[in-house]
N, C-alpha and C positions, 0 to 999 in steps of 0.2 A: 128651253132646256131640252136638249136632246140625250133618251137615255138607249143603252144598247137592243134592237130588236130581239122578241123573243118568238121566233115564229109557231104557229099551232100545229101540234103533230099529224101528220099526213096519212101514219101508217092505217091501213083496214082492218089489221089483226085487232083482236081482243083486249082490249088496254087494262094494266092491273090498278087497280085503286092508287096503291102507295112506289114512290121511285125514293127510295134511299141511297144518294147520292154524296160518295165522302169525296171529297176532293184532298191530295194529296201532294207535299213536296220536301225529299229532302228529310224523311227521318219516320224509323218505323218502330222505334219507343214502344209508343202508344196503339198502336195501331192494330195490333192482337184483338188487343182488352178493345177496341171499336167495335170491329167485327165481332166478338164473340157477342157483343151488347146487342148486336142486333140480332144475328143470327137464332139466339136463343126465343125469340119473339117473329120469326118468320113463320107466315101465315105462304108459304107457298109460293112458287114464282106467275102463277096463275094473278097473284093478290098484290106480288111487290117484286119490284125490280131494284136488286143490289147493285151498285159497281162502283169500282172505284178511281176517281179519274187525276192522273196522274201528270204534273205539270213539269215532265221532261227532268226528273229526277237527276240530277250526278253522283248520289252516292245514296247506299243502301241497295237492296231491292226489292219496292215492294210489290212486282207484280210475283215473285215468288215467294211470296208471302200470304198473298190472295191465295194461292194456287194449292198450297199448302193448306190455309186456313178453310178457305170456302170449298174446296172439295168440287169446282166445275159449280158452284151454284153462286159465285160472286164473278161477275164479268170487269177485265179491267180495262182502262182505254187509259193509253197514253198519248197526250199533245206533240205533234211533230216538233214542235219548237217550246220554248219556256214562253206564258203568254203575260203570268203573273197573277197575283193574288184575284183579282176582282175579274178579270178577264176569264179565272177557271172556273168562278163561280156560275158565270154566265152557260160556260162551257156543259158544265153539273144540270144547270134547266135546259140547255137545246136537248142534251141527249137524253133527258128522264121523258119516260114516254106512258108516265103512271100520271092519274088524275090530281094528285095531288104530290106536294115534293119536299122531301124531306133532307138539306142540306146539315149532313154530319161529320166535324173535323175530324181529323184521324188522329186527334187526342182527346174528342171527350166520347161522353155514354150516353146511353139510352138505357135507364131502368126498366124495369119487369111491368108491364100493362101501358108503355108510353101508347107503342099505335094503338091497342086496342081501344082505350080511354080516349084517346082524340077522335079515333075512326066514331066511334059514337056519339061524340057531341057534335062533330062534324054531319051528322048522317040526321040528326034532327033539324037544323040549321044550314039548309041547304043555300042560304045567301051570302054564308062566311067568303071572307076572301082569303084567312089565316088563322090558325089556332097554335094556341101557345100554353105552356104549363109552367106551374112555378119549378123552379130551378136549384140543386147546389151548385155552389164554387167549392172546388176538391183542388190539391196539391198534389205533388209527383209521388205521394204515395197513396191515394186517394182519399186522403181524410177531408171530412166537411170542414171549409172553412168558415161560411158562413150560406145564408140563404137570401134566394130574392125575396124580393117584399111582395107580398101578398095582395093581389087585386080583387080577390072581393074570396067569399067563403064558401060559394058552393059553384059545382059547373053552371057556362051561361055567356050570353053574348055582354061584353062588357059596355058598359054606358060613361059616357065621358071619358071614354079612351083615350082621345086623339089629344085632348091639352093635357094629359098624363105623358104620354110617350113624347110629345112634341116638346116638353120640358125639360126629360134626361131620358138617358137611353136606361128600358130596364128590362130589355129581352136580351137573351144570348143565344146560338145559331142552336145549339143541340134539343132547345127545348121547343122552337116556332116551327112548325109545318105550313106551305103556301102553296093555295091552289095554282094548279098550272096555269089557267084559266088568265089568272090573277098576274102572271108577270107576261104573259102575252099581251094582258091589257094595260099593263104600267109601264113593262119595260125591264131591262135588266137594270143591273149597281152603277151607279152614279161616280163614274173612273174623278170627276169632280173631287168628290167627298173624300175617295182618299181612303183613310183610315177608318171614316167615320161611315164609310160608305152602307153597313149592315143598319147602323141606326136611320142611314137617310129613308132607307128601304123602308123599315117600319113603320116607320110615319108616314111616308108614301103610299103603302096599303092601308095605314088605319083613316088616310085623308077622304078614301073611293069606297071602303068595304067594313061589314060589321067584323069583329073579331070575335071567337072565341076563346074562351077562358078555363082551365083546369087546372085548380085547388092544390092537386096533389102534387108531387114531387115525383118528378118523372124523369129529370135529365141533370146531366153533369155538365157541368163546362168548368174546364182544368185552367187555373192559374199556375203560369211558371217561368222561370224567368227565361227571357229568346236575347237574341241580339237586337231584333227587328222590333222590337217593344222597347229594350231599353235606347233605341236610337232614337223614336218617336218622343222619351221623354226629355233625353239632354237636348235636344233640336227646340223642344218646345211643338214638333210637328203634332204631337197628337191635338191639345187644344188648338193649335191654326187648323186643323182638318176637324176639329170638333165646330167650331166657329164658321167654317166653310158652310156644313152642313146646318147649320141652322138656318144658314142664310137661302140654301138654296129651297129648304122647306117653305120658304114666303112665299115662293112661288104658288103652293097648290093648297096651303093655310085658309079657311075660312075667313074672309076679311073680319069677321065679329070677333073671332079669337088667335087672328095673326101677330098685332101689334103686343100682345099679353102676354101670350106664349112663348114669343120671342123676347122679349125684355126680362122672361125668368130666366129661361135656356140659358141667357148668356152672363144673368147673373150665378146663375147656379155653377156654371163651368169654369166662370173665375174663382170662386169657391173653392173649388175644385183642386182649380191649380196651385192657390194658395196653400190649401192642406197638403200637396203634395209636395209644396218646395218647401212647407218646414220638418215634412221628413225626410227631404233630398238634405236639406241643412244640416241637420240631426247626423247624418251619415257623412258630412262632410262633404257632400258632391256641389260647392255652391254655382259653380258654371252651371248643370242642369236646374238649381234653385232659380235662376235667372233666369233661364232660358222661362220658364214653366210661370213665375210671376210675370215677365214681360208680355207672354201671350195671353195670360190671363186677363191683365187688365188691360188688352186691347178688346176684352169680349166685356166688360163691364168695369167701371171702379164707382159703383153708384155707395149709398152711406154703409149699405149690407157688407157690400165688398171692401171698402173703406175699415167697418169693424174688425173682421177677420184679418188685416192686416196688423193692426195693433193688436190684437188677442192672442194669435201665432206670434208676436214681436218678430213676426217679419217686415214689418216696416222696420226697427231697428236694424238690421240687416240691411237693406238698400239703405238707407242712409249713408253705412259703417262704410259699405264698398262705394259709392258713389265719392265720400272722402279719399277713399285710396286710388280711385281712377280719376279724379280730379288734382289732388294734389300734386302729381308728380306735373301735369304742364303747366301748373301752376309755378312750380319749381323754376321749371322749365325756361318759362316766358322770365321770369323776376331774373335768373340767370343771364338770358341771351338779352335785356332790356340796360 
């Protein structure tokens, strides 16, 4: 597997500890309340480099928004051409030229002590590869929807990481920091993965590098509805691009905990997809109910998966419709016979 080069920065100048890197396209909503999130925690351009890099935008503008917002102290680059989602992420690490990198969507936040609290657990632990903080999910008016799950209770390199992360994805981009270091030696996003491309990543650092771990609650990542989310679920693309990624994680998987961790991954994600398509049901969307059970149980239908189909009475459901997509050539054939 070949993943995108990420070359080591050349410059001789003074490099700042931190590159706060938002990568951007096509909507500046959110993208105030980003900037001010950091802004408000800037330790100087000596300490961090802002910018924000812009993937050949058609509408809005937000380098006059930078311009406006940051006052000369947020630098903004935009891509000659549109390169896309994972391509500008790669884009965000060639040109952060801060020891460590900090990739932040221009819809979510950074709470009050995020760098500082990482810069410190990172500064005792000079072997980390990435540190990460528990997290909210907020909605378009910023209310907590819910929280991540809790990896252990005080700061600290975490232990048995790698079959936690390698099971389901439970980092989101606003709250992981990765050393630069770190993706020269691994590589950039996995154009493979897709969708899933951020969880391949994770796992791909936690496979080479100790992580660390902070307690607190330091960042937002915004749930809301896109077109490009809701397209992944009636396609059923996000479980095939969830499934992708597992697969390609076998690759660099400990063989003592490859075959394990993979046979949960994919039972967990059909799970997954399960409970999704009895709330697509629920709402009436049964094409995306299909789409999201067919993928699913291309990634598992072991007794787990099995139960969950009866317990959502979504096995009722494909029965109901397999009748009605059967019977009419059924019809059909007894007609023309």
């Amino acid at each position: 597997m070949k993943y995108p080069l990420i070359e080591p920065v050349t410059q001789e100048y003074q490099r700042p500890f931190w590159s706060v890197m938002i990568p951007a396209y096509n909507g500046t909503k959110y993208l105030e309340q980003t900037l001010k999130s950091v802004l408000v925690q800037d330790p100087g351009p000596d300490e961090m480099q802002i910018e924000v890099v812009d993937d050949c935008s058609t509408k809005d503008d937000p380098e006059e928004l930078v311009q406006d917002i940051g006052k000369g102290r947020i630098s903004f680059f935009r891509n000659p051409q549109n390169v896309g989602l994972l391509s500008n992420w790669d884009t965000c690490i060639r040109r952060a030229h801060g020891h460590w990198v900090h990739i932040l969507h221009q819809d979510d936040l950074v709470l009050s002590g995020f760098y500082e609290q990482l810069r410190a657990g990172i500064q005792k632990e000079s072997s980390v590869g990435a540190a990460f903080c528990r997290h909210s999910y907020i909605n378009e008016k910023n209310e907590c929807l819910f929280l991540s799950l809790p990896e252990r209770e005080t700061p600290g390199i975490l232990t048995d990481w790698l079959q936690l992360i390698a099971t389901m994805q439970r980092v989101q981009f606003p709250s992981i920091v990765v050393k630069r270091n770190t993706y020269e030696g691994l590589g950039g996003f996995c154009t493979e993965a897709r969708s899933a491309a951020d969880w391949e990543m994770w796992k791909r650092i936690a496979a080479h590098y100790p992580i660390w771990y902070e307690p607190q609650i330091l960042a937002s990542f915004r749930l809301h509805s896109s077109s490009e989310s809701s397209r992944l679920i009636r396609t059923g693309a996000n479980i095939a691009d969830t499934r992708k990624a597992i697969e390609i994680s076998r690759l660099y998987l400990p063989h003592t905990i490859s075959q394990k961790v993979t046979t949960q991954a994919k039972e967990y994600y059909a799970i997954d997809a399960i409970k999704r398509a009895n709330t697509l049901i629920n709402q009436d969307d049964f094409e995306a109910a299909i789409a999201q059970i067919k993928e699913g149980l291309k990634c598992s239908y072991s007794f787990k998966v099995i139960f969950f189909l009866i317990y959502y009475k979504v096995i009722f459901f494909l029965i109901y419709y397999s009748v009605l997509w059967v019977l009419p050539s059924v019809k059909k054939k007894i007609k023309n016979s």
